[in-house]
C-alpha positions as CSV (number, residue, x, y, z in Angstrom):
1,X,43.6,104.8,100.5
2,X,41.8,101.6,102.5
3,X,41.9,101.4,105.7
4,X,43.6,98.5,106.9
5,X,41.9,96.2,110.0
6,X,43.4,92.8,111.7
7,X,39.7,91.0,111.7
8,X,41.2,88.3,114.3
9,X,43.9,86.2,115.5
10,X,43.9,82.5,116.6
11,X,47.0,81.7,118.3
12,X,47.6,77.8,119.1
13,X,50.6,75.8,121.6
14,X,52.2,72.1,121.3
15,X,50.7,69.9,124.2
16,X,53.7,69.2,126.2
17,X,54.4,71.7,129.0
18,X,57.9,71.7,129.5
19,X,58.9,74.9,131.7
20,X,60.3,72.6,134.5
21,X,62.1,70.3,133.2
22,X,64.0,72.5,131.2
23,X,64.4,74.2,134.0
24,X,65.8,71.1,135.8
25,X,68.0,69.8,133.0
26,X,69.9,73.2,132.6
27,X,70.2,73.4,136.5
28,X,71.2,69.8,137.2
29,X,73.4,69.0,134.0
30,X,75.1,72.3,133.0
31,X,75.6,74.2,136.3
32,X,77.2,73.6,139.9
33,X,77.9,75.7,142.8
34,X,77.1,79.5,142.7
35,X,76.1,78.7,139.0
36,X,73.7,77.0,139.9
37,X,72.6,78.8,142.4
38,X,72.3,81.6,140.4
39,X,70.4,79.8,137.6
40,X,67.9,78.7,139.7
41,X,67.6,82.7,141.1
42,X,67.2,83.6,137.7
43,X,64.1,80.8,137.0
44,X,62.0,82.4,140.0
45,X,62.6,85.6,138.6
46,X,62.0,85.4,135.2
47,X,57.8,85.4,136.4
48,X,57.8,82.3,134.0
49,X,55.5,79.4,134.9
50,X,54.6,77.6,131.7
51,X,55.8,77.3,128.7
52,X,55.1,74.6,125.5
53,X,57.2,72.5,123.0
54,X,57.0,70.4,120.0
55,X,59.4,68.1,122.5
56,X,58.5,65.3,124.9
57,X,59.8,65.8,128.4
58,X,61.8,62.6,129.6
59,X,61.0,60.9,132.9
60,X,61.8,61.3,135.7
61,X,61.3,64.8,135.6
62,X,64.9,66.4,135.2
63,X,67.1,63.7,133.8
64,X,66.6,65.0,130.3
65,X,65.1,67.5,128.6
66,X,63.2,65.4,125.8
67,X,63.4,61.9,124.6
68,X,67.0,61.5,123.4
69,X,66.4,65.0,121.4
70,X,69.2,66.9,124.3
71,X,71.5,64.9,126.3
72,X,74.1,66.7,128.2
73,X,76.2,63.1,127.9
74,X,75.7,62.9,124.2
75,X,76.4,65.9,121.7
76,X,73.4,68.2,120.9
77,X,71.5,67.1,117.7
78,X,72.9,68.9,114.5
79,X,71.2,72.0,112.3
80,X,70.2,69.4,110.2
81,X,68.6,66.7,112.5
82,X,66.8,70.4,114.0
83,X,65.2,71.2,110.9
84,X,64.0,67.7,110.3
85,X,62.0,67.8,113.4
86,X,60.8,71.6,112.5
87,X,59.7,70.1,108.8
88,X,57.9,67.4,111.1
89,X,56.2,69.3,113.8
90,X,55.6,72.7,112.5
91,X,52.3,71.8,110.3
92,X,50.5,70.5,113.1
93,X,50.8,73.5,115.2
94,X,50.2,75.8,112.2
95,X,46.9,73.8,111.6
96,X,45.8,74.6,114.7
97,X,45.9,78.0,115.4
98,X,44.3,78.3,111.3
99,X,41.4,75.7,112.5
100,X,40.8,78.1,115.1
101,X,41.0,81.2,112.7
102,X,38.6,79.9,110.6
103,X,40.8,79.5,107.7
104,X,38.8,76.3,106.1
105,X,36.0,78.6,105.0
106,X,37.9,81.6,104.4
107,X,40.6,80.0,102.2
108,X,38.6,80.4,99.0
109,X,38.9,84.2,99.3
110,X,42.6,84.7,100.4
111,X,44.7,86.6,98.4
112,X,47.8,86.8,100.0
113,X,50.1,84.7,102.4
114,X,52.3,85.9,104.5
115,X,54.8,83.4,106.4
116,X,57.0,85.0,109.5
117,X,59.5,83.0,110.9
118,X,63.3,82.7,112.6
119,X,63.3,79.2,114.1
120,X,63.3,76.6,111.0
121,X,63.6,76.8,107.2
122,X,62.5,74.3,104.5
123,X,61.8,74.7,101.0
124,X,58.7,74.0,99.7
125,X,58.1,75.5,103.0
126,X,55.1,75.6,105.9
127,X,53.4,78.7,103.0
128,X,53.3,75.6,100.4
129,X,52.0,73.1,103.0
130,X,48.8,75.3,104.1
131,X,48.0,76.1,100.4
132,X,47.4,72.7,99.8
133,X,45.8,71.3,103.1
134,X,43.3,74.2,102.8
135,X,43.2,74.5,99.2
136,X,43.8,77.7,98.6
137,X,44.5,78.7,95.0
138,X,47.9,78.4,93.3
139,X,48.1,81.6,92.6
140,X,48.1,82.7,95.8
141,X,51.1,85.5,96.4
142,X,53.7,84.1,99.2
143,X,55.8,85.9,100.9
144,X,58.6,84.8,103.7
145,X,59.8,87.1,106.4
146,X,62.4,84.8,107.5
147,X,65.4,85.3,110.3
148,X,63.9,88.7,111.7
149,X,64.0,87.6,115.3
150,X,60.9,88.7,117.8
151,X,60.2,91.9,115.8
152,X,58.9,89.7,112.5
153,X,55.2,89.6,113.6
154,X,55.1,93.4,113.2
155,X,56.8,93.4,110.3
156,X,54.8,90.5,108.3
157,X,51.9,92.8,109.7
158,X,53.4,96.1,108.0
159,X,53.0,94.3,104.5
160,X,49.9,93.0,104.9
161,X,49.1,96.9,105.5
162,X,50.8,97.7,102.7
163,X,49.3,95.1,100.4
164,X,45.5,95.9,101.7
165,X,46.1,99.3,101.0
166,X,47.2,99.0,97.6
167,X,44.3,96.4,97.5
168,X,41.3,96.9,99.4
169,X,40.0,93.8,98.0
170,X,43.0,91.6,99.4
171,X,42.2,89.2,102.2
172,X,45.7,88.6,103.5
173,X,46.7,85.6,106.0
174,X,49.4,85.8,108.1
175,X,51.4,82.9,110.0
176,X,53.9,83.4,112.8
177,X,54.9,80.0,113.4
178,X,58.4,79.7,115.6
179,X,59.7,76.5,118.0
180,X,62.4,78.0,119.5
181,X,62.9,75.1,121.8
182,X,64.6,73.2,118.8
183,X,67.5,75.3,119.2
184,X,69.2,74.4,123.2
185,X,72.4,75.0,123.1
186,X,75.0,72.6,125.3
187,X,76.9,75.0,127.5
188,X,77.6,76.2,130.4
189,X,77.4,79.8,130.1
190,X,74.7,81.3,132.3
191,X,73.6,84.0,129.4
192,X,73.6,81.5,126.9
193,X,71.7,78.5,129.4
194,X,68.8,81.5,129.6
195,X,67.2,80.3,126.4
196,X,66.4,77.2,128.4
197,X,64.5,79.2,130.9
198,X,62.6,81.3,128.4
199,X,62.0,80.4,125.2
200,X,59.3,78.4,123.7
201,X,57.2,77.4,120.9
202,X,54.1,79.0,119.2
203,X,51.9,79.9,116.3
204,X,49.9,82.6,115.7
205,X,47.9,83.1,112.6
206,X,45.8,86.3,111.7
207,X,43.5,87.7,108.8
208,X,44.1,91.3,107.8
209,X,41.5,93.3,105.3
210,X,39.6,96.0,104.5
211,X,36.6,95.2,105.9
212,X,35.9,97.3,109.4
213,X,36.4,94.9,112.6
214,X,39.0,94.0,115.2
215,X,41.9,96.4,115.1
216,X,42.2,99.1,113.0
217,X,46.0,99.4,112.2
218,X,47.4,103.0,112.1
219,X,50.5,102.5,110.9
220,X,54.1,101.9,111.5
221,X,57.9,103.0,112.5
222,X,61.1,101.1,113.1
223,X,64.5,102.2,114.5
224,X,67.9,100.8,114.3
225,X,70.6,101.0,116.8
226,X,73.3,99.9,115.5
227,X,75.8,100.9,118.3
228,X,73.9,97.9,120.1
229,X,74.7,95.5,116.7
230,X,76.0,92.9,118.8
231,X,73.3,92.7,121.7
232,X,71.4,90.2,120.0
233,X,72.2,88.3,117.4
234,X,71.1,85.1,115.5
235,X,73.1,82.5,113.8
236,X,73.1,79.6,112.0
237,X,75.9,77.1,113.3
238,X,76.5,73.5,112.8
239,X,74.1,72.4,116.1
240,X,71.3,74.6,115.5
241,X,70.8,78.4,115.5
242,X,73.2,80.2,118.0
243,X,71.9,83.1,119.8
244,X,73.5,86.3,121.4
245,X,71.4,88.2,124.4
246,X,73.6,90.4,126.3
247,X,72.5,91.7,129.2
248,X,72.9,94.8,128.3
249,X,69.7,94.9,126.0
250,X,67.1,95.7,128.9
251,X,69.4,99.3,129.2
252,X,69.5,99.5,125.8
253,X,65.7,99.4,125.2
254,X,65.4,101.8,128.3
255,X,67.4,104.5,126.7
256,X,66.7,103.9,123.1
257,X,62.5,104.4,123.9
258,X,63.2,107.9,125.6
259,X,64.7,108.9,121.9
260,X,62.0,107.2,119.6
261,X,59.2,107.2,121.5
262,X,57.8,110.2,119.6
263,X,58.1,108.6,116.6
264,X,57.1,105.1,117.5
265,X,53.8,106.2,118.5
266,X,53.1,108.5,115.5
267,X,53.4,112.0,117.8
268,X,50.9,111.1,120.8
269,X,52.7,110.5,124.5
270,X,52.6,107.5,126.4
271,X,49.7,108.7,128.1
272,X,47.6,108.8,125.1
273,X,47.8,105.5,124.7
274,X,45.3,103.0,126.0
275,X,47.0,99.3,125.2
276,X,50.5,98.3,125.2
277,X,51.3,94.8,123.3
278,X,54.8,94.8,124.3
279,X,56.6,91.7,123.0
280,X,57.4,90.2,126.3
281,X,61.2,88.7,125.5
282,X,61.7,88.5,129.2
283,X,60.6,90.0,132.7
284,X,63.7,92.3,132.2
285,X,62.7,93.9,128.6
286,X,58.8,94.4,129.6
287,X,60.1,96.4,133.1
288,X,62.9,98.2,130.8
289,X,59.6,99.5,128.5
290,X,58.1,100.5,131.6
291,X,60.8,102.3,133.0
292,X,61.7,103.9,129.4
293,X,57.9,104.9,128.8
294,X,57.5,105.9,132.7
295,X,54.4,103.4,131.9
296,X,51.6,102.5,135.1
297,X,52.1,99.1,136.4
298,X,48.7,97.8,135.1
299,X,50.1,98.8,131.4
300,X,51.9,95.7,130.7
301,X,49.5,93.4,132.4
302,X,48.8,91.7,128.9
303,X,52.2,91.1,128.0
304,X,53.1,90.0,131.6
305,X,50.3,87.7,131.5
306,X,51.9,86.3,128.0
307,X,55.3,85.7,129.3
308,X,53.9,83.7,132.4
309,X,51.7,81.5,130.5
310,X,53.5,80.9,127.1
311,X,57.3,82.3,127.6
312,X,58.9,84.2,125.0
313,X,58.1,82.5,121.5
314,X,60.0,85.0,119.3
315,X,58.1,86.0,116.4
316,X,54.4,84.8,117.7
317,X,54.1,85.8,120.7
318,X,53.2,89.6,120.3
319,X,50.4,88.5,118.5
320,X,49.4,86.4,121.9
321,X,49.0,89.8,123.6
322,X,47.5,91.2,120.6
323,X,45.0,88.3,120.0
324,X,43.9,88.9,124.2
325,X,43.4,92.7,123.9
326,X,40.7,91.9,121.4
327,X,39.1,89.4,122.9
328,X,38.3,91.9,125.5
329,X,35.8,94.1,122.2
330,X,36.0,97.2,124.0
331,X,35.6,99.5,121.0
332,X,37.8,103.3,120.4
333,X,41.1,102.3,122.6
334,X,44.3,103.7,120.8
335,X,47.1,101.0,121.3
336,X,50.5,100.6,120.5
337,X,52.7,97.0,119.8
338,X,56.5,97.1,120.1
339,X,59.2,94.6,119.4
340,X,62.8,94.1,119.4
341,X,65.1,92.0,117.1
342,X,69.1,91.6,116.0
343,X,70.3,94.3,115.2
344,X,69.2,96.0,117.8
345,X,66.3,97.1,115.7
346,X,62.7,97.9,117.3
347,X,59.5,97.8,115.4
348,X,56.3,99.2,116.5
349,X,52.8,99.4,115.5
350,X,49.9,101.7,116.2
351,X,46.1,100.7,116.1
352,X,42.9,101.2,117.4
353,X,40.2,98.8,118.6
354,X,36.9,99.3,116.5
């Protein structure tokens, strides 16, 4: 059966840097006394310092999120007015992480397109939009991995493996486009005021074959816990997509790893393993891996280095850590990606840098 590689990843960010003035508008508008105090506790810890939207800070910095998209005097746009704005802004940041994958002279040659994401829905969707722009043929095979939460990169990933090795002639694209910052929520519950402190929006875009170069990909293992069903969950309400993150998942992870461990990383120990491309959903999940794997403090660095720069942008951003562990080329390191999802569910992958 073909060996299945990921020749290279191009991973792209909307232009507006929005970190603190979301940062600002939960603080100032949602929160007061300890609350507040609290939040802003939280923001210095979350090791967060930039992060990107499809949205348009408002001046002065602080007195509102975007331009007349969140208002905490007004109600929060609907799901409807959300996915308007994802139907408007998505194909621009799709184009360019595939203009920097080099997807206008490989678009004759793909086989096989693979769409991954949680944050906006449309039909014809973003798959139908790249097909034409790039002109790839119409008889393309699509596929959606939709509503899978952070773990959905790994997963679009696991069926371009299966497809290449079913068909070492496939040339398989796949997109992991999310903007999470469509989906604020007005409230004033700490938990809930979180996703204005950490998520963000992203594209990532990769080319899995046959042909030797990149990563190597090893295979694959997930695990479901259902008895933590309700950590995190992912809704669709009437303004926008309503998310559950207990606090309880960073234990939950800790625990769950000491279990599945053996399986995640296809029998070897922690120790055997040379890169970790932890999805990095928070400071909290990437020190709960660490503690769970009884991990070095230099193993995470990527992931760490993710989160910092780009926040958490479901879906995409394991393939940020993934995309920077190659660019280093340092040929024969074993590596293993993890992410988490509703459910709780955990996906992992294993590869090796050739």
């Amino acid at each position: 059966m073909a060996q299945v590689f990921i020749n290279r990843i191009a991973c792209a960010v909307p232009k507006n840097q929005v970190h603190q003035a979301f940062t600002l508008f939960a603080g100032r508008h949602a929160l007061e006394g300890r609350d507040a105090t609290s939040f802003a506790r939280m923001a210095v810890r979350s090791q967060i310092e930039r992060r990107w939207s499809v949205l348009e800070p408002s001046e002065p910095l602080g007195s509102g999120t975007t331009c007349g998209f969140y208002d905490h005097d007004t109600p929060y746009p609907t799901t409807k007015a959300r996915m308007q704005r994802y139907e408007a802004a998505a194909p621009a940041l799709a184009e360019a992480a595939l203009e920097s994958l080099g997807l206008g002279d490989e678009a004759p040659r793909v086989t096989h397109l693979i769409f991954a994401s949680c944050t906006g829905f449309v039909a014809p969707g973003l798959d139908h939009w790249v097909i034409g722009r790039y002109g790839i043929r119409g008889s393309v095979e699509r596929s959606v991995v939709g509503f899978m939460g952070c773990q959905a990169a790994i997963n679009a990933m696991k069926l371009a493996w299966h497809i290449v090795r079913s068909d070492p002639a496939a040339r398989v694209v796949v997109i992991c486009l999310e903007l999470c910052t469509l989906h604020l929520q007005g409230t004033s519950v700490i938990e809930q005021l979180l996703s204005f402190m950490i998520f963000a929006d992203g594209c990532a875009a990769a080319l899995v074959t046959s042909e030797p170069g990149g990563i190597r990909v090893d295979g694959f293992n997930a695990r479901l816990i259902p008895q933590a069903a309700d950590q995190i969950t992912w809704r669709i309400g009437n303004e926008g997509f309503d998310m559950t993150l207990s606090g309880l998942v960073p234990f939950t992870v800790a625990h769950a790893l000491s279990d599945w461990k053996d399986e995640a990383m296809g029998g070897m120990n922690p120790a055997d393993i040379d890169l970790w491309a932890v999805h990095p959903g928070g400071r909290s999940i990437l020190d709960a891996v660490a503690h769970g794997l009884d991990l070095p403090a230099e193993a995470l660095a990527d992931s760490r280095n993710v989160l910092r720069d780009h926040g958490n942008m479901s879906s995409a951003t394991v393939m940020f850590v993934l995309r920077d562990m190659m660019a280093r080329n340092q040929p024969g390191q074993r590596g293993c990606a993890l992410a988490f999802g509703p459910g709780l569910s955990a996906e992992s992958m294993r590869f090796v840098t050739v």
